[in-house]
Steps between C-alpha positions, in 0.01 A plus 500: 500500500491847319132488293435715193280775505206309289566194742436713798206677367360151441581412879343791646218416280419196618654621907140724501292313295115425630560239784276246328468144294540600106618279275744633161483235205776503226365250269622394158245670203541175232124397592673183575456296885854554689585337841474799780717646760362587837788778604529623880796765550623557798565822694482360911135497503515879509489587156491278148779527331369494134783680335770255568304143587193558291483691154873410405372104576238549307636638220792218470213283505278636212839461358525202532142351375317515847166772708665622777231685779648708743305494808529801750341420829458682853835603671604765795215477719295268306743236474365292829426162432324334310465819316761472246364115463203586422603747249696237359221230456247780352773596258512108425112494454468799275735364264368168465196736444639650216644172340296560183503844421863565596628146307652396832596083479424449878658116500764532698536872598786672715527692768836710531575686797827736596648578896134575713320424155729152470290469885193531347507257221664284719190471746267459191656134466426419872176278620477845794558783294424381148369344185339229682354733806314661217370241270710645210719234216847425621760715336690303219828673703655799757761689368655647850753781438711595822186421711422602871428161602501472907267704738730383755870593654625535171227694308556841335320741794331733288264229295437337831421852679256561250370174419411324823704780738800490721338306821304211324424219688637201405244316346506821244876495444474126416197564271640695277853383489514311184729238583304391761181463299620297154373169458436225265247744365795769391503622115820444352784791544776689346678671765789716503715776736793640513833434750552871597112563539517810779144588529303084558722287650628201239377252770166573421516328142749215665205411748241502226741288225554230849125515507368421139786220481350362825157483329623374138378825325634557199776716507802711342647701776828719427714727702715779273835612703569875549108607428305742711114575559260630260685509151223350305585333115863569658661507119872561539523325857550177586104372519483619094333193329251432828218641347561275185559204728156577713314505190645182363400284867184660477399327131669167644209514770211667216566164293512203789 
């Protein structure tokens, strides 16, 4: 996919950016409360990939009436687990924190996560890896975009090279695989991936769909035909209206 020159600027931005937790708010400026966002691009667990999964979510968001925060958190060689977890959580804490000044209406918050990022919010809804590992409120719903899902045989290589490394044992591979961690517990999902996805494997979001219909989580799970990896909003492709769609499931959790 040919980028334009501002895009790439923005990706080599954000490629050798501080390795660190930071978190970038886009909130609404009405001095009214708006339901939040919790947005975690992906980029393999080697880089966050703000400029396509994070700032143009965001954006379409604000648009749309709701705070979006973009959370950047470690990659490359800080992306070990639980690193990235724990990122995760602290960005969860800070902006519960921040509830007041920044008019955020916590009830019901999201977490949105794309490809490596889609892994990350993932694991926040797991009893392991997540919400309930560190004492924070149950997300009101995941939106999962394309997500690496498995650690296992089917797993993109990269985020498992960097996030628990190419010879894990087992017991580590199981751990964080997602679909072998939801339970009853499990926040209700909107998950989506494309048919011709060449870079994670379109079994990964099969396994986790199989998983949350196991466990009676709350679910709209859709597969586009003829769309790749890491295309975002995706307007003029066949995913154009997900994001609309995500939005709408998450308010049908926010008011039960």
């Amino acid at each position: 996919m040919k980028r334009s020159l501002p895009t790439r600027i923005r990706e080599l931005c954000n490629t050798y950016r501080p390795n660190e937790y930071m978190l970038k708010p886009y909130l609404l400026k009405d001095g009214k409360p708006h339901p939040v966002a919790i947005l975690c691009p992906g980029g393999g667990y080697r880089r966050v990939c703000d400029f396509i999964e994070g700032h143009p979510y965001a954006k379409k968001l604000n648009q749309m009436g709701y705070h979006a925060i973009v959370v950047f958190y470690r990659v490359r060689n800080l992306a070990v687990y639980p690193n990235p977890q724990d990122d995760l959580a602290r960005a969860v804490r800070d902006v519960f924190s921040h509830a007041e000044d920044w008019k955020l209406d916590m009830e019901g918050y999201s977490i949105w996560g794309s490809s490596a990022g889609g892994h990350l919010a993932g694991s926040f809804g797991t009893e392991a890896m997540g919400y309930i590992k560190y004492g924070l409120p149950k997300p009101g719903a995941l939106v999962l975009v394309y997500p690496v899902v498995t650690m296992g045989e089917k797993t993109h290589p990269g985020s498992r090279n960097y996030h628990i490394g190419a010879y894990a044992a087992q017991e580590y591979i199981d751990l964080a695989s997602i679909e072998k961690q939801v339970t009853a517990n499990y926040p209700p999902t909107f998950l989506w991936w494309g048919d011709c996805d060449g870079t994670v494997d379109p079994d990964n979001s099969r396994m986790l769909q199989k998983a949350l219909e196991e466990h009676h989580i709350p679910c709209l799970c859709r597969e586009y035909q003829g769309v790749d990896h890491g295309i975002g909003i995706g307007k003029g492709l066949p995913c154009e209206g997900w994001f609309e769609d995500a939005v709408a499931f998450w308010e049908s959790q926010r008011k039960k």
